[in-house]
TORDRENVEX-273325 format. One line per field, with one value per residue: residue number from 1; y, x, z of N, C-alpha, C in turn. Coordinates in steps of 0.1 Angstrom, whole numbers. Layout:
lumlo <- (NUM, ...)
nv <- (Y, ...)
nu <- (X, ...)
nw <- (Z, ...)
cav <- (Y, ...)
cau <- (X, ...)
caw <- (Z, ...)
cv <- (Y, ...)
cu <- (X, ...)
cw <- (Z, ...)
//
This chain:
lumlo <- (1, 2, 3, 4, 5, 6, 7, 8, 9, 10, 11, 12, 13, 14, 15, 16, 17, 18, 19, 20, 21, 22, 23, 24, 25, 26, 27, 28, 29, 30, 31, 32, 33, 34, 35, 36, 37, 38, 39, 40, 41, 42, 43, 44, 45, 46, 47, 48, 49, 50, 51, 52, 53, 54, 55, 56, 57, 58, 59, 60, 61, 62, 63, 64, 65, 66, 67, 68, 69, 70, 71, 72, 73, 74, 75, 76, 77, 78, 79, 80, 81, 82, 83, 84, 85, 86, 87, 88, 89, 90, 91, 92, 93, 94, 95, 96, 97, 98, 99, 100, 101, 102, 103, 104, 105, 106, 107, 108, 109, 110, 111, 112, 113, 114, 115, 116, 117, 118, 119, 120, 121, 122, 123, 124, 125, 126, 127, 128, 129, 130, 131, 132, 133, 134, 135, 136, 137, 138, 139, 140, 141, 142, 143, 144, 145, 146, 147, 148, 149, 150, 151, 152, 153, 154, 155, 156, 157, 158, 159, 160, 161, 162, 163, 164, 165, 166, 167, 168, 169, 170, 171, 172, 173, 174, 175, 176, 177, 178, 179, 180, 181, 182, 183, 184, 185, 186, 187, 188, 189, 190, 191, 192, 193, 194, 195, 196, 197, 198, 199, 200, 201, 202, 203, 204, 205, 206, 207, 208, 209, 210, 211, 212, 213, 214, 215, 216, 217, 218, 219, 220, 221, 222, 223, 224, 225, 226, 227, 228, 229, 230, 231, 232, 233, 234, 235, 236, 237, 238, 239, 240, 241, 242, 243, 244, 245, 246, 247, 248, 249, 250, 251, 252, 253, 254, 255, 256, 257, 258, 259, 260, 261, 262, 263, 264, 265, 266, 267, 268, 269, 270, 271, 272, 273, 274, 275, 276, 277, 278, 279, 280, 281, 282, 283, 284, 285, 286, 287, 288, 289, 290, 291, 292, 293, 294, 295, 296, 297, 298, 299, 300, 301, 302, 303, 304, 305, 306, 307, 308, 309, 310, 311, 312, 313, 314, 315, 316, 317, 318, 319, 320, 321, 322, 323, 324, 325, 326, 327, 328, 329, 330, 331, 332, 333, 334, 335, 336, 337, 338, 339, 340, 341, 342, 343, 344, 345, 346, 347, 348, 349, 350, 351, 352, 353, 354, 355, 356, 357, 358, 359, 360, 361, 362, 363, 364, 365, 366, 367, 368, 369, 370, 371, 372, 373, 374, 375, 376, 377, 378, 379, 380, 381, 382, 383, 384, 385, 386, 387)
nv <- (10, -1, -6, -42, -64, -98, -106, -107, -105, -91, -98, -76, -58, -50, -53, -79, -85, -109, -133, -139, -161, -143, -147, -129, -110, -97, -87, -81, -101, -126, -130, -146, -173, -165, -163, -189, -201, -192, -199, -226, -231, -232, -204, -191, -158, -128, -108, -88, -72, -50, -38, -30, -33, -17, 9, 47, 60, 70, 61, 32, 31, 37, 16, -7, 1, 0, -27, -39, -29, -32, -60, -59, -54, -58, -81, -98, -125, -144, -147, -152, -145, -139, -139, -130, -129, -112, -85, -52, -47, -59, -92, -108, -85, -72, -93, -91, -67, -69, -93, -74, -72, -96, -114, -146, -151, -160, -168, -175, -172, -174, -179, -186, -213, -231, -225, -221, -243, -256, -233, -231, -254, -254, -235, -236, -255, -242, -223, -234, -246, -227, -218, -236, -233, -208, -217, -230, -206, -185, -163, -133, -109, -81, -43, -20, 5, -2, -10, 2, 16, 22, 46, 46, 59, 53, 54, 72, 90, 113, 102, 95, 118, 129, 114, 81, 88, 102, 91, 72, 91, 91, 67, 68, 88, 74, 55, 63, 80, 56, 56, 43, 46, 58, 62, 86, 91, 94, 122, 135, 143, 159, 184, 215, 214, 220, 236, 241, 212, 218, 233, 215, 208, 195, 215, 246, 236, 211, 219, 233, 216, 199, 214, 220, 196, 189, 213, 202, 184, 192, 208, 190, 175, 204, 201, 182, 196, 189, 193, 185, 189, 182, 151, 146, 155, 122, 106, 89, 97, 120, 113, 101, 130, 144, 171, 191, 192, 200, 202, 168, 168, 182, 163, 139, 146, 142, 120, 111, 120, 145, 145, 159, 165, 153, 146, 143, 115, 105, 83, 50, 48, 46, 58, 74, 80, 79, 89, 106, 110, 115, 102, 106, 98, 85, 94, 71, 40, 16, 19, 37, 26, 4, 20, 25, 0, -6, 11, -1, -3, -21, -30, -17, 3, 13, 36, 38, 48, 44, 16, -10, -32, -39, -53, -57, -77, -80, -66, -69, -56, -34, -28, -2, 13, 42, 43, 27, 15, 6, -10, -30, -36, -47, -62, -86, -78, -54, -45, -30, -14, 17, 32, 38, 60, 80, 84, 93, 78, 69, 81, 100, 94, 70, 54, 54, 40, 14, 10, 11, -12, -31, -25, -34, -64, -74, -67, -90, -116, -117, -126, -102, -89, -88, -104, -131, -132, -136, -106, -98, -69, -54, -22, -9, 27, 46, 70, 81, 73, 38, 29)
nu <- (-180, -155, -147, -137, -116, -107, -73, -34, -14, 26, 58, 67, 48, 32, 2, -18, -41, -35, -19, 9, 37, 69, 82, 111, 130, 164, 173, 168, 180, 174, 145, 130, 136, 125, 99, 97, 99, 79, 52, 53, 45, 15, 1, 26, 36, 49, 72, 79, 106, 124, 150, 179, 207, 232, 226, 227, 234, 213, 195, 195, 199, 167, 155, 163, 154, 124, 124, 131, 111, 88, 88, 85, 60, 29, 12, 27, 37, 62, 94, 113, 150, 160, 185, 211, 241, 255, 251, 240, 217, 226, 221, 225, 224, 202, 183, 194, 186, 151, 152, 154, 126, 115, 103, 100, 130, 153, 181, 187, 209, 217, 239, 258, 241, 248, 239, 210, 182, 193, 193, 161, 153, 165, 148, 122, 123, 127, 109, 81, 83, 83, 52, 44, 41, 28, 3, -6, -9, -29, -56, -65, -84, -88, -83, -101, -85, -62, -58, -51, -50, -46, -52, -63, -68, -73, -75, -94, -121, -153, -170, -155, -142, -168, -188, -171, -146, -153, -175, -154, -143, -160, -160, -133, -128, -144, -130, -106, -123, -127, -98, -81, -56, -49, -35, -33, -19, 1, 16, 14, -13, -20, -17, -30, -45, -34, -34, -59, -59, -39, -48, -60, -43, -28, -7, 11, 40, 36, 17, 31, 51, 39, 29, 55, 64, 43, 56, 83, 82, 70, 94, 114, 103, 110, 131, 140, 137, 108, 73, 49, 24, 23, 13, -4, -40, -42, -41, -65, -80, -88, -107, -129, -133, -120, -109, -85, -56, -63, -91, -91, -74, -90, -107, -95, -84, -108, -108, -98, -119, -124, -108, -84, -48, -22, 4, 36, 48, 80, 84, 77, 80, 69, 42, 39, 22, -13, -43, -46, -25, -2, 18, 46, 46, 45, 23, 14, 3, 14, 36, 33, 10, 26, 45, 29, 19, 46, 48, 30, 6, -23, -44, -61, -81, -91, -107, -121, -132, -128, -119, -98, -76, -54, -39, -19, 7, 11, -7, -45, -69, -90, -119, -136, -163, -183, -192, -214, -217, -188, -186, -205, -191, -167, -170, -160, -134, -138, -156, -174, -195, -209, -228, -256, -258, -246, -269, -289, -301, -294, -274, -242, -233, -249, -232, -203, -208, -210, -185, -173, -181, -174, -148, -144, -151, -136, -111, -113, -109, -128, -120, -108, -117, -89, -73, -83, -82, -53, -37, -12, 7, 42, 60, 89, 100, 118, 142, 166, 179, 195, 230)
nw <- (239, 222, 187, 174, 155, 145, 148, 144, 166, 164, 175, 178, 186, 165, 146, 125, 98, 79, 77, 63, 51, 42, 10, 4, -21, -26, -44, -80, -92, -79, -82, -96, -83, -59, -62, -74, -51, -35, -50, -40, -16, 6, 16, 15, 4, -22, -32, -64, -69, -84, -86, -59, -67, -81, -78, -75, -40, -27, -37, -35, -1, 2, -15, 1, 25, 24, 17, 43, 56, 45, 51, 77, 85, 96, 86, 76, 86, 88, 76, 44, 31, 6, -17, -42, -35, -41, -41, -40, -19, 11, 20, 40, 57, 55, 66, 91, 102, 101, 117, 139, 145, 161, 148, 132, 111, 79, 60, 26, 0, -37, -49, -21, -16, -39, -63, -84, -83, -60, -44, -45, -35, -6, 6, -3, 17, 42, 43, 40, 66, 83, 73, 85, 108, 114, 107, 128, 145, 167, 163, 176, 194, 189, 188, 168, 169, 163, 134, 101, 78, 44, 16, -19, -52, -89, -121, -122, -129, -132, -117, -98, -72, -69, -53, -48, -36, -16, 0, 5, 24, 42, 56, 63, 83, 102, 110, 123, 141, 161, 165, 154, 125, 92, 59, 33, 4, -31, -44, -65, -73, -52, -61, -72, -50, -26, -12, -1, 16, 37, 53, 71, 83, 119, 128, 124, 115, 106, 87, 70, 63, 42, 23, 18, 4, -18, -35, -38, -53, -79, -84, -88, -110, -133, -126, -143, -165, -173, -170, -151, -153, -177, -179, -162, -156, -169, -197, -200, -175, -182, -206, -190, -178, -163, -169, -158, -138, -112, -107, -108, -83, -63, -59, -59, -24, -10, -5, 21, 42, 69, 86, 106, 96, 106, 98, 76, 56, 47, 15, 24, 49, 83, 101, 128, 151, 156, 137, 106, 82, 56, 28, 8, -23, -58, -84, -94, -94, -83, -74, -55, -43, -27, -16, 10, 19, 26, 45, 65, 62, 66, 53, 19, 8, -24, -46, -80, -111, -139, -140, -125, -118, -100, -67, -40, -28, -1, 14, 15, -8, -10, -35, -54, -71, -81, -107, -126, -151, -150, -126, -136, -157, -147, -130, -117, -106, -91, -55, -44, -53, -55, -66, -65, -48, -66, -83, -68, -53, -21, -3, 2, 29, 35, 18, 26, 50, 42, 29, 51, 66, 47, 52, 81, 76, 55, 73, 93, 75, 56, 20, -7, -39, -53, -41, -49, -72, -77, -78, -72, -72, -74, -67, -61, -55, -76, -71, -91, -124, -128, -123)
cav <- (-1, 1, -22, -50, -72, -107, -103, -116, -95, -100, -99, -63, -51, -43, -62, -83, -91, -117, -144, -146, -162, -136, -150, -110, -111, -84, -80, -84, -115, -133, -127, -159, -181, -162, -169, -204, -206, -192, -209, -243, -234, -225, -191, -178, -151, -126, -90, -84, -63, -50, -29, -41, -33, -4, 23, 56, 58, 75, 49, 19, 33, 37, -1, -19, 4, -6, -44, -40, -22, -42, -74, -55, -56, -63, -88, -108, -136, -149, -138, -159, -141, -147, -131, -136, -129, -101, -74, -38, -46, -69, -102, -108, -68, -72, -103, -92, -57, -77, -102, -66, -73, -105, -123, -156, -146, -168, -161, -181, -169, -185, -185, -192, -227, -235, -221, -222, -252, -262, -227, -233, -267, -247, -217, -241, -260, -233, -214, -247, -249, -214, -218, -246, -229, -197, -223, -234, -195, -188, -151, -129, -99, -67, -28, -15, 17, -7, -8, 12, 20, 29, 51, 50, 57, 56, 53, 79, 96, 124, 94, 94, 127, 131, 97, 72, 96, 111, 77, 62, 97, 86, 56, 68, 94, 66, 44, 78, 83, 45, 55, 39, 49, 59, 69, 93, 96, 103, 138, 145, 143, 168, 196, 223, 216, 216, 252, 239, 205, 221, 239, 207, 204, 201, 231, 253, 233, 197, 228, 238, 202, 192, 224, 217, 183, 191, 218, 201, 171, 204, 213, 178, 176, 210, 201, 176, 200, 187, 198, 172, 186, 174, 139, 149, 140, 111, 105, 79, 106, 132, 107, 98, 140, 150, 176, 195, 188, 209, 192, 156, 170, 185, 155, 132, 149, 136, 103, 113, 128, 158, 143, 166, 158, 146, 145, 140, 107, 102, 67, 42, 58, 44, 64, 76, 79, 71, 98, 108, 108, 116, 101, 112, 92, 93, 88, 60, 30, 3, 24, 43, 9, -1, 25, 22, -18, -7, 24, -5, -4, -36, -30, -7, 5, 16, 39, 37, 49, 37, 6, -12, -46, -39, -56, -61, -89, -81, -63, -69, -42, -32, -18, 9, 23, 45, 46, 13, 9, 2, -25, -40, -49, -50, -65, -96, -70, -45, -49, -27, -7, 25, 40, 43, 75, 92, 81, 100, 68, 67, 93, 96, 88, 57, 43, 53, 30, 6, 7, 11, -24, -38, -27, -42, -79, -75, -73, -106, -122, -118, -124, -91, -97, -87, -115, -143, -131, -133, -96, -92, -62, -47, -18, 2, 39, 50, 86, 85, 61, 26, 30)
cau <- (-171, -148, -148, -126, -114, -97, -65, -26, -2, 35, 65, 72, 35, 23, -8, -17, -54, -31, -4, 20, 53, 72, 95, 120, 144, 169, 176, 160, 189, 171, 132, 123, 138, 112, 87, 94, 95, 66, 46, 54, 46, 6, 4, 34, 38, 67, 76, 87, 120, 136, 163, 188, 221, 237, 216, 229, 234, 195, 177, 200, 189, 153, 155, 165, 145, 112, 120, 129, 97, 75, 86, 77, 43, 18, 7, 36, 47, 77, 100, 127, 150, 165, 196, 224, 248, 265, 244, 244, 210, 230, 205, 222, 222, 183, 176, 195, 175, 140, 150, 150, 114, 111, 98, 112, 137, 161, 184, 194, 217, 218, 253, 259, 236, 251, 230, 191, 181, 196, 184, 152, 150, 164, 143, 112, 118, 125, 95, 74, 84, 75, 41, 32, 43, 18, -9, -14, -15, -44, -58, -70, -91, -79, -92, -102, -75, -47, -56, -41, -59, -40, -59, -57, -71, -64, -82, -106, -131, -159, -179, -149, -146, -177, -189, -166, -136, -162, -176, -142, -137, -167, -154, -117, -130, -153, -116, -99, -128, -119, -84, -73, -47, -50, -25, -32, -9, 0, 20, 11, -25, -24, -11, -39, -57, -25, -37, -71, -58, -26, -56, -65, -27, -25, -1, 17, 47, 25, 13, 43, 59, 29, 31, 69, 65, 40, 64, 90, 77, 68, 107, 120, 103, 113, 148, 146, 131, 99, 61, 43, 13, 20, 13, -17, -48, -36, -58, -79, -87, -97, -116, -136, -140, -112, -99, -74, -51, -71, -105, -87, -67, -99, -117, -84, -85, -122, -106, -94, -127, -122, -93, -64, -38, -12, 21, 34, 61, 90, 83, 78, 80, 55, 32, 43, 10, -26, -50, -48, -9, 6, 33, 53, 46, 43, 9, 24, -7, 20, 48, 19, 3, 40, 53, 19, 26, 61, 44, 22, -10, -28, -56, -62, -90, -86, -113, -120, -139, -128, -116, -85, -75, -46, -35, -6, 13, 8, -23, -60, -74, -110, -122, -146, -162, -194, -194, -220, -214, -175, -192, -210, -183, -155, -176, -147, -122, -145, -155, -185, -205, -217, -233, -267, -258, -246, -282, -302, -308, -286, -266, -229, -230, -248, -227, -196, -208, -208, -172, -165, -187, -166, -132, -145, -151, -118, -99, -118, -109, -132, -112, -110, -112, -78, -69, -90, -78, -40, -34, 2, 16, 47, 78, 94, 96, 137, 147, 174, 183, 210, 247)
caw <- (237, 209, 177, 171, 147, 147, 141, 147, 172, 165, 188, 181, 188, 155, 141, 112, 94, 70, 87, 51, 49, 31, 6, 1, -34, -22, -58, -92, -95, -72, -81, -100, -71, -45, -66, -71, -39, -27, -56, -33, -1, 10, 29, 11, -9, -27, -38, -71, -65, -99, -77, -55, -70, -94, -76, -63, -24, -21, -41, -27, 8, 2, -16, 12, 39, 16, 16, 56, 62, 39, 56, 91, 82, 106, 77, 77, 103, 86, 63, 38, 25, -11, -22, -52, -28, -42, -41, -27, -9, 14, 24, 57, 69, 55, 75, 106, 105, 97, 129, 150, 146, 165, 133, 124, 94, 75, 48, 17, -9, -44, -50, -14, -22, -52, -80, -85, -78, -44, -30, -41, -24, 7, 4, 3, 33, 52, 38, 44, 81, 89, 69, 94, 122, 116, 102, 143, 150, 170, 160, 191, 190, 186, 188, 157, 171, 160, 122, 93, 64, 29, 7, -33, -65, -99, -135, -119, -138, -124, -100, -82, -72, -64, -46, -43, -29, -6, 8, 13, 35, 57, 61, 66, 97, 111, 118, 133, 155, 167, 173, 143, 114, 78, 52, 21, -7, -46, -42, -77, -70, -42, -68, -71, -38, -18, -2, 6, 24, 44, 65, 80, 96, 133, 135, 110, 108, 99, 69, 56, 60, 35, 15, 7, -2, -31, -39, -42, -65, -88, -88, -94, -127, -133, -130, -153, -178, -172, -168, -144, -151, -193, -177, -155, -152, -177, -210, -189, -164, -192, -211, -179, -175, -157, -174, -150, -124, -101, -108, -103, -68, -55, -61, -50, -13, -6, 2, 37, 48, 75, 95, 110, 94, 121, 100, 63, 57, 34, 10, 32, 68, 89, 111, 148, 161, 146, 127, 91, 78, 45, 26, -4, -32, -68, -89, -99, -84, -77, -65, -39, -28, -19, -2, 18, 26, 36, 61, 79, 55, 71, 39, 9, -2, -37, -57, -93, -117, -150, -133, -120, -110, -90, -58, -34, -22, 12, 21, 9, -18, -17, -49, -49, -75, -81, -122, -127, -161, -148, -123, -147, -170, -144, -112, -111, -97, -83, -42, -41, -62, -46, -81, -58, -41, -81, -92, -56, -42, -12, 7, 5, 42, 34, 4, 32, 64, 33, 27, 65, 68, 41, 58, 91, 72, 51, 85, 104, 69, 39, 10, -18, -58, -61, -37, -52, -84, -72, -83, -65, -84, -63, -75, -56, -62, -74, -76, -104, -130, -120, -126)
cv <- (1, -12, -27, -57, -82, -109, -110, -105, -105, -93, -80, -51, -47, -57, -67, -86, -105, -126, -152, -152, -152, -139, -135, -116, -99, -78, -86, -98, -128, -135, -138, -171, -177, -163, -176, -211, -207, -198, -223, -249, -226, -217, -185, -166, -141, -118, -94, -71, -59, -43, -42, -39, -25, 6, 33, 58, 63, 66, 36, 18, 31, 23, -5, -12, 1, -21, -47, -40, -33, -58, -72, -55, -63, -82, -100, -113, -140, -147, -149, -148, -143, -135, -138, -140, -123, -89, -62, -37, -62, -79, -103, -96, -69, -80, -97, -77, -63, -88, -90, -64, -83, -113, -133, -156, -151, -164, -170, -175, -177, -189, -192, -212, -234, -239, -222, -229, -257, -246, -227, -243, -260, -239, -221, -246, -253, -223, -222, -249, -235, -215, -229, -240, -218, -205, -229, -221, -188, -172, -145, -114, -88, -58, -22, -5, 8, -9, 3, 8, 25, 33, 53, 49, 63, 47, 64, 86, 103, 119, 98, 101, 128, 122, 92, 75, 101, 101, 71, 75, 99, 77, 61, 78, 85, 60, 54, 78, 72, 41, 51, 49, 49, 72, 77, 94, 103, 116, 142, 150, 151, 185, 204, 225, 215, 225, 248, 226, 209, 230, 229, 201, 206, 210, 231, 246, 223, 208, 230, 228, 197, 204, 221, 205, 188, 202, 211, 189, 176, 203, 200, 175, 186, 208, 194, 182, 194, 191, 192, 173, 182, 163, 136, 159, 131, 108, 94, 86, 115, 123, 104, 113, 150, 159, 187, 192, 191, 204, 178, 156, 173, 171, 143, 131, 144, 124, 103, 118, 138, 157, 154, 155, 159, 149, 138, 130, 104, 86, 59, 38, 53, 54, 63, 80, 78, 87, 95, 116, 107, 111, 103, 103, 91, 88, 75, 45, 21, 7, 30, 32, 2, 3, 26, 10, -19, -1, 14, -6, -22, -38, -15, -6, 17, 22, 44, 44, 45, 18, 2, -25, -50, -43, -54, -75, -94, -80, -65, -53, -44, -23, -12, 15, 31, 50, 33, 10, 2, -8, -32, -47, -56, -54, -81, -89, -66, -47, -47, -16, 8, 39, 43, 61, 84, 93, 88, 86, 66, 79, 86, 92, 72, 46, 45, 44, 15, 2, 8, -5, -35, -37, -35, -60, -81, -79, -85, -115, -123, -116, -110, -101, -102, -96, -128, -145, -132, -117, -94, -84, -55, -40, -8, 16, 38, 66, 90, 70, 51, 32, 15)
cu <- (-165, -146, -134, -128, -104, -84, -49, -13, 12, 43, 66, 59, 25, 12, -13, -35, -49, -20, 3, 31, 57, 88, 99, 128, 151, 169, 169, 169, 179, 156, 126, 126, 130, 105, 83, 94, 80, 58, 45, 48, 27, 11, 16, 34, 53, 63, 82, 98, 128, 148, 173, 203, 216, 232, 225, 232, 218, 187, 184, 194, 171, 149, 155, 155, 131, 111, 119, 118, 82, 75, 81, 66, 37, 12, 11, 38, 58, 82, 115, 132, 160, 170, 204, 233, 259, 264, 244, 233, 214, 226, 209, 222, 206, 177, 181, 185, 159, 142, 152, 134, 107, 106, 107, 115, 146, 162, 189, 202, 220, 231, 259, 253, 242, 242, 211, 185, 180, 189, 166, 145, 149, 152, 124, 111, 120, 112, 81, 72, 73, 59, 37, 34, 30, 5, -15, -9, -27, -47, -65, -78, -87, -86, -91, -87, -62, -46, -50, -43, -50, -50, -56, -69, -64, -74, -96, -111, -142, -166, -168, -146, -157, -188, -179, -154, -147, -169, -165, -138, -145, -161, -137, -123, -137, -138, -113, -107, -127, -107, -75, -64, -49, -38, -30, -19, -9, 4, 12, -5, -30, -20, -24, -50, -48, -26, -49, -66, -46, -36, -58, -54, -31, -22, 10, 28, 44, 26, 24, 53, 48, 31, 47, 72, 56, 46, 79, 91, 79, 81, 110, 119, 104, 124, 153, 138, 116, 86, 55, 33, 7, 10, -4, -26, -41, -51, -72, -89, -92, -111, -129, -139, -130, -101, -84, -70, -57, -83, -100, -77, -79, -107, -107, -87, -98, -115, -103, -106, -123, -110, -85, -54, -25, 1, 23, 49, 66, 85, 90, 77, 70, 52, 36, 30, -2, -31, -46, -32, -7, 15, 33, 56, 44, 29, 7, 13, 4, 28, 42, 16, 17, 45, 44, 22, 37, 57, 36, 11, -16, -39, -56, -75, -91, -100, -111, -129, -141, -124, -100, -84, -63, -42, -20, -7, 10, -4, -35, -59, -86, -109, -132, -151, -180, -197, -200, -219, -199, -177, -194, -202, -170, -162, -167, -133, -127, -157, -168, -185, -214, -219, -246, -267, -255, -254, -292, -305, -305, -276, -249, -226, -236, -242, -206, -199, -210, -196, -168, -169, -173, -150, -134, -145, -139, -109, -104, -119, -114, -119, -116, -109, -100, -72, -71, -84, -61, -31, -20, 14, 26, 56, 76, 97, 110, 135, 155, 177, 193, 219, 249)
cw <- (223, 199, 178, 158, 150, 140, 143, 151, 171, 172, 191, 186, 176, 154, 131, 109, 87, 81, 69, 55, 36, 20, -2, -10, -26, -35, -69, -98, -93, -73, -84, -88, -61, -52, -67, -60, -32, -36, -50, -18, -2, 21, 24, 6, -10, -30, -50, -71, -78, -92, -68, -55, -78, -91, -70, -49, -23, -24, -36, -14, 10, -4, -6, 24, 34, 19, 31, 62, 57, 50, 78, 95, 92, 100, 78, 88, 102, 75, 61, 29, 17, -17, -33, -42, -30, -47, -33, -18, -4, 19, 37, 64, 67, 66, 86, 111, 109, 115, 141, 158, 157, 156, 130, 111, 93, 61, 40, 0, -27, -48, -36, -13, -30, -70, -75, -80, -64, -33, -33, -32, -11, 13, 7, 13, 41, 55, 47, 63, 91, 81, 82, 105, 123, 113, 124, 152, 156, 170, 173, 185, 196, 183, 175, 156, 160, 146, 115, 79, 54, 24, -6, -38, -73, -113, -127, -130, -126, -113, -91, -75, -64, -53, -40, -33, -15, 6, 14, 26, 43, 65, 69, 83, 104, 122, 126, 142, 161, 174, 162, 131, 103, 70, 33, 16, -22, -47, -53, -77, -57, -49, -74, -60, -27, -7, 12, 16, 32, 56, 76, 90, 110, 137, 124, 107, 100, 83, 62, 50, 45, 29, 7, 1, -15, -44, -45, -53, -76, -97, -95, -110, -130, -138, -142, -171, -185, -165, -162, -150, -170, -192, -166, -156, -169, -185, -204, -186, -171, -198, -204, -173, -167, -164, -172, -139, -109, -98, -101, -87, -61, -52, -51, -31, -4, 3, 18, 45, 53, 86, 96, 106, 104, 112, 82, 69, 47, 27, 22, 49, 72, 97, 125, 153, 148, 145, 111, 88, 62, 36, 11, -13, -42, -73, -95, -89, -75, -65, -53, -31, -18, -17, 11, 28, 34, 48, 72, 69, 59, 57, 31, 8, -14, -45, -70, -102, -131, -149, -136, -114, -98, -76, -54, -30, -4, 17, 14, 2, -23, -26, -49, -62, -75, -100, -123, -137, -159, -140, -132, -157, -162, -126, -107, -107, -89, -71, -43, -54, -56, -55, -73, -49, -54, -83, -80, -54, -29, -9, 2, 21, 44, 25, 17, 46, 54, 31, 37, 65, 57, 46, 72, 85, 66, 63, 89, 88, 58, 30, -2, -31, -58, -55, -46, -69, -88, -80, -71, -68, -72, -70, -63, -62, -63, -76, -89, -109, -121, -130, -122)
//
């Protein structure tokens, strides 16, 4: 019999652990008005968006297919969306995309309103409406298969590596053998072990599609007369032991356990079928967890070793770490503690049916730190400066 969790199917089939109203800024014009919105309304919440306008045609694109996708979310049930109203991510092509979903989406403009003020009034009762409407939502139960796991860390140090990366990739093959979905990222963080995880491809193109993505990250900063690997591991990650890129990528790849990897996706891209999936994102915690949120990530779980308080807006973020001095001072962010298996007391396979147990109670609703603590950090990734 296969596990479940209680969950919230919407029109288009995807699936939710969370029922938000999503108050969307298209643009960084617009961001304190979705804030003050959702500040009004229980059940809301909001993306910080600095983009929006002045961008290139590649990062304009990937803006708006980010806010589309995020608000696609399994997570979300309803979506306001909050524009200037003379921006190049345009609010009614967002909302009428966003309402391909089946999701009830409504659009307010603040110059269309007339200024601040009147569209927050708007922006609330419309918000307000849709919050009561998902509040007499009645949750049904649903096959583990249909979740979709994000994987991150960041402030790592040598536990994580060796533990906490290795636990979360018990846990991560437990979901797969369920049927379920999980997403690896961080390109930069695949740079010296890119050989050793391109074996685990399905079939040679999957390898070389994942071979030229970490290749090509390489070039980028290249082009710009830059060395990636100046920047990595980051003085955190040395300080904590990590002293080459190689050491901190071998250690990185743990997180996925032994999965075939199925298929690598551009920022944001969701997942065409379930296993262990890829996407192209930078090391960058925020900009990763949020092109994750946009791919479908219904939950995070996030290991640490120096620690990290980081959340999304959308999805829950379990924190993980196995360094217990990093509990101990940081155990009001951090989920679980699985410093027992560093110390010989416990198996890496028993400190992983530990963080599988904790992704099973996250989805049927346990609240995370980084919830309770309203950690809702969101940016999108750009490719080149605004014009």
């Amino acid at each position: 019999m296969s596990m479940t969790f209680n969950g919230y199917r919407r029109p288009d089939g995807s699936v939710g652990i969370r029922n938000h109203v999503l108050i969307l800024p298209t643009s960084a014009c617009s961001n304190k008005v979705a804030r003050d919105i959702s500040l009004q309304v229980k059940g809301a919440v909001w993306i910080n968006n600095n983009f929006g306008c002045c961008q290139i045609a590649s990062d304009a694109k990937l803006t708006v297919k980010t806010l589309i996708n995020v608000a696609a979310n399994g997570n979300v049930g309803a979506v306001v969306v909050v524009g200037l109203g003379c921006e190049g991510a345009e609010p009614t092509y967002v909302t009428d995309e966003i309402r391909k979903t089946g999701k009830p989406v409504c659009c307010v403009t603040i110059q269309g309103e007339g200024g601040t003020l009147n569209c927050q009034a708007k922006g609330i009762s419309l918000a307000r409406a849709y919050a009561q409407e998902l509040s007499m939502q009645q949750g049904e139960v649903i096959s583990l298969a249909e979740l979709t796991l994000g994987m991150e860390c960041g402030g790592s140090d040598t536990t994580s590596g060796l533990i906490s990366n290795p636990s979360l990739g018990v846990a991560c093959d437990r979901l797969i053998a369920e049927g379920g979905t999980a997403m690896l990222s961080e390109t930069t963080e695949f740079i010296g072990a890119e050989q050793v995880f391109a074996k685990r491809a399905v079939n040679p193109r999957v390898a070389k599609e994942f071979i030229d993505m970490v290749l090509d990250c390489e070039q980028r900063a290249k082009a710009l007369g830059e060395d990636i690997r100046g920047g990595q591991p980051t003085p955190g990650n040395i300080k904590g032991g990590l002293t080459t890129i190689e050491e901190k990528s071998l250690g990185c790849i743990h997180k996925a356990g032994h999965s075939p990897l199925q298929g690598v996706l551009k920022y944001a891209d969701r997942p065409q079928g379930h296993g262990l999936w890829v996407m192209d994102t930078p090391g960058q915690d925020i900009e990763s967890l949020s092109g994750k949120v946009a791919g479908g990530a219904n939950l995070i779980v996030f290991t640490t070793g120096r620690g990290s308080p980081t959340g999304t807006p959308i999805a829950p973020v379990i924190k993980i770490t196995a360094n217990e001095a990093t509990y101990a001072k940081m155990s009001d962010n951090i989920d679980l503690d699985v410093s027992a298996a560093m110390r010989g007391e416990a198996t890496i396979e028993e400190m992983g049916q530990r963080v599988f147990d904790e992704i099973l109670k996250v989805a049927n609703g346990k609240s995370t730190k980084a919830e309770e603590l309203g950690h809702d950090e969101f940016s999108i990734y750009k490719i080149a400066p605004s014009f």
